[in-house]
TIVEXSE-287980 format. One record per residue (C-alpha): z, x, y. Coordinates in steps of 0.2 Angstrom, whole numbers, plus 5000, padded with zeros to 4 digits. Example, Ala and Ser with C-alpha at 12.3 -4.5 7.8 and 13.67 -1.06 7.14 Angstrom:
2
((5039,5062,4978)),
((5036,5068,4995)),
This chain:
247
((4895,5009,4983)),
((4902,5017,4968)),
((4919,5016,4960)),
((4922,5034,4964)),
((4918,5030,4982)),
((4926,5015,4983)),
((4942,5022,4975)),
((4942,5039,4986)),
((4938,5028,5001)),
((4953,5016,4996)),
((4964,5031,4997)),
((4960,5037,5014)),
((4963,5022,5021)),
((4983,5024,5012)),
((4985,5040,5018)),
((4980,5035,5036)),
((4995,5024,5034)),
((5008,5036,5029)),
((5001,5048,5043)),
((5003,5037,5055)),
((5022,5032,5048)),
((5028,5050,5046)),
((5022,5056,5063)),
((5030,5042,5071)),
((5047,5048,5061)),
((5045,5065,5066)),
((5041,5060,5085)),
((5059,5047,5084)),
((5069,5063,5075)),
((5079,5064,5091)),
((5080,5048,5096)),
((5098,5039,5096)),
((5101,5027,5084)),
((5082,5026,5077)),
((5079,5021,5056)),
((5068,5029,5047)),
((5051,5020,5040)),
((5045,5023,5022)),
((5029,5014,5013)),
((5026,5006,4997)),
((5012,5009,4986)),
((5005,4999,4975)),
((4988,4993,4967)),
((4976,4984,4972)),
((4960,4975,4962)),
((4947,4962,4968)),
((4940,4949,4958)),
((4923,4961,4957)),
((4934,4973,4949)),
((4940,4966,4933)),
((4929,4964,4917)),
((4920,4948,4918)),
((4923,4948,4897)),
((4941,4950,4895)),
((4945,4949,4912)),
((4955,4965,4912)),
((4955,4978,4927)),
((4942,4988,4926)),
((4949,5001,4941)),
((4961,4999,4954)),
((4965,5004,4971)),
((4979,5011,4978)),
((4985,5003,4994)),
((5001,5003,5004)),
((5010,4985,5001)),
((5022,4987,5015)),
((5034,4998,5024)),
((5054,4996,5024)),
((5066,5004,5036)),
((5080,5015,5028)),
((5096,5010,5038)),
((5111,5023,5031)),
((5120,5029,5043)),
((5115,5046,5054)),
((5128,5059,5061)),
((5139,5054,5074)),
((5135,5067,5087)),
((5149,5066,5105)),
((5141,5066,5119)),
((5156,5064,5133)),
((5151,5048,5143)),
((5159,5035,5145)),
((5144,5023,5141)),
((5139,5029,5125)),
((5146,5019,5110)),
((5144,5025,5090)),
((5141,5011,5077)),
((5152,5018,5062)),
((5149,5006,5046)),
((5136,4994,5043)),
((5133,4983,5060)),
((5121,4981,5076)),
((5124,4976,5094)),
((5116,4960,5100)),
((5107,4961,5116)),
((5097,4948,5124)),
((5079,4954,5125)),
((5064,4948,5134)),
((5062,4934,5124)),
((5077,4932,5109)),
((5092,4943,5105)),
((5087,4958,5097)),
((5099,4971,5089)),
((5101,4990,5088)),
((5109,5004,5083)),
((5106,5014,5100)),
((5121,5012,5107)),
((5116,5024,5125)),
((5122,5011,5137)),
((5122,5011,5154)),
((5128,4999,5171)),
((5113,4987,5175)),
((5109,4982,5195)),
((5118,4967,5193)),
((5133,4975,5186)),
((5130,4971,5167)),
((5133,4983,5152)),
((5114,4985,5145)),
((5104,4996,5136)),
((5092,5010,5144)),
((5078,4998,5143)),
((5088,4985,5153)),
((5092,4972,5140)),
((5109,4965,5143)),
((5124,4967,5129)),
((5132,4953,5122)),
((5151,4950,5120)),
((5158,4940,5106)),
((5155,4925,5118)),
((5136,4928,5118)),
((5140,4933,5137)),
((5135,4948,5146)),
((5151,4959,5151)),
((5152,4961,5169)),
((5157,4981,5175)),
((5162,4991,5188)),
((5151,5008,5188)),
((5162,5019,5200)),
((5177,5016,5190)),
((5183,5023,5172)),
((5178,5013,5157)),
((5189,5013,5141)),
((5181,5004,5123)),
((5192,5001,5110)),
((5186,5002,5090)),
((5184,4984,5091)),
((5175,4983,5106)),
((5184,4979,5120)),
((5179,4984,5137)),
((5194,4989,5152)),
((5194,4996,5167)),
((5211,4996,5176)),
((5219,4991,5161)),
((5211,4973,5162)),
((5200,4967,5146)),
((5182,4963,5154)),
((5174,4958,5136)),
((5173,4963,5121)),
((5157,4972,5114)),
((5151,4958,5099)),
((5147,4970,5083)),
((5135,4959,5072)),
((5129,4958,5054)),
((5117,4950,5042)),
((5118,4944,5023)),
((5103,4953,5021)),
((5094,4966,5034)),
((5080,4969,5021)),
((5072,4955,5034)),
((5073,4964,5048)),
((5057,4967,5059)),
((5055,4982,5070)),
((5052,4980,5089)),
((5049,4996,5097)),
((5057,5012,5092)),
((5078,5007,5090)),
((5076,4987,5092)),
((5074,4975,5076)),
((5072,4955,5076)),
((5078,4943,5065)),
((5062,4931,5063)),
((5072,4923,5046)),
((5081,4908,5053)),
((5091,4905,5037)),
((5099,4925,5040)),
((5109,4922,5054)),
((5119,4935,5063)),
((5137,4935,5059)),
((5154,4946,5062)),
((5154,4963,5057)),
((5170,4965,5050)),
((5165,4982,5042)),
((5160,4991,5057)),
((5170,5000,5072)),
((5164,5007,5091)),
((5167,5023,5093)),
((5166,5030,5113)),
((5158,5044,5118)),
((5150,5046,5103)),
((5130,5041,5098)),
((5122,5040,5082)),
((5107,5052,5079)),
((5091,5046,5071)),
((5094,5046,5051)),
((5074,5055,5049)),
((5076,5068,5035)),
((5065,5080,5048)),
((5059,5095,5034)),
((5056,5082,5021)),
((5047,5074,5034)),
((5039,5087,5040)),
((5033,5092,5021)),
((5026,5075,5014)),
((5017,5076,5031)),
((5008,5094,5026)),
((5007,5087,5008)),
((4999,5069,5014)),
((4987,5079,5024)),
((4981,5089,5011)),
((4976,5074,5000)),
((4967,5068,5014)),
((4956,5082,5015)),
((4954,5082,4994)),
((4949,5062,4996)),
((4937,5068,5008)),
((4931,5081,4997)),
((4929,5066,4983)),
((4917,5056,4994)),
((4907,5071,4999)),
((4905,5075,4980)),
((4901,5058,4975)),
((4889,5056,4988)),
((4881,5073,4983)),
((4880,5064,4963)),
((4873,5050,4971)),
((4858,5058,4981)),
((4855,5071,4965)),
((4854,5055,4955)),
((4840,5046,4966)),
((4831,5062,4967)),
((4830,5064,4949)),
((4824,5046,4948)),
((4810,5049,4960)),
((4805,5067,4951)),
((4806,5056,4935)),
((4794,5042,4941)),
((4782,5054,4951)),
């Protein structure tokens, strides 16, 4: 395969990436609490790519390294119930998911079954005890800034707000979840962040920019296509030339 090929081919591949990552910001837009993904480019040569005399590259192909997660802060939007709770300032909730705590920003919370505070999906939130907090569902619900749950002026727990050294480690579970898989990067108090009832955080996608390095992605998709097309074209004038050549 030629270089031509190779590299246009190399570049598909990328741009299938990035697709995929934009639609899948654009489809979360509206979802609660949700942090927009982002690539990294960089380059990529193989060992059959480099000079064998100096050893320098000879071409290179662009590839996406890795995605990270942009976590600023989206718009505190009211909402009314009682259930929802706002993150303002840099923090997550703890909840105990299927297998390990996880953490989110989506703080649309509702009364489990069993009587527990928990998210949509089920997943039980933790106090500052690591406990679950027990509730009543037919009776009011008042949630302080610092987290604490009463009804009928008792405290029943108090929502545990956490933090990391550093949340670049972070992996994403699912749309609004991340895990901590670093066991050095321990969760810890987040002194810098307050509930706010009532309230839920929107998603943080910048939905036109979105929207436009989608159009613009596309359209080097089809121009990468075009680049194979031609080389191929190149390639079968080449051999017919050849075959005219030795006939």
């Amino acid at each position: 395969m030629d270089p031509m090929t190779v590299a246009a081919a190399s570049g598909l591949r990328s741009r299938l990436e990035s697709l995929d990552l934009l639609a899948n910001n654009l489809a979360n837009s509206a979802t609660s609490g949700y942090k927009s993904d982002s690539e990294f480019y960089g380059l990529y040569t193989s060992a059959e790519g480099r000079d064998p005399t100096t050893g320098n590259a000879s071409f290179a192909l662009p590839v996406v390294e890795h995605q990270w997660t942009d976590f600023s802060q989206g718009t505190l939007v009211p909402t009314g119930s009682q259930f929802d709770v706002a993150i303002s300032g840099r923090g997550f909730l703890a909840v105990d998911g299927p297998s390990s705590p996880l953490y989110t920003r989506n703080g649309n919370l509702q009364v489990s079954p069993s009587g527990q505070l928990a998210t949509t999906e089920g997943y039980p939130v933790r106090g500052v005890d690591g406990k679950p907090i027990q509730v009543t569902p037919s009776k009011p619900v008042e949630i302080t800034t610092d987290g604490t749950v009463r009804q009928d002026g008792q405290s029943l727990g108090q929502i545990g707000l956490v933090d990391f050294k550093s949340i670049a480690s972070l992996k994403k579970m699912g749309g609004t979840y991340f895990l901590n898989p670093d066991p050095k990067n321990q969760p810890v108090a987040a002194t810098q962040a307050t509930l706010q009832q009532g309230k839920l955080e929107s998603s943080n996608v910048p939905v036109a920019e979105a929207a436009m390095r989608l159009v613009g992605t596309m359209r080097q998709f089809e121009m990468l296509q075009k680049a194979i097309g031609i080389s191929a074209d190149m390639n079968r004038k080449t051999i017919d030339e050849v075959a005219r050549v030795g006939s």
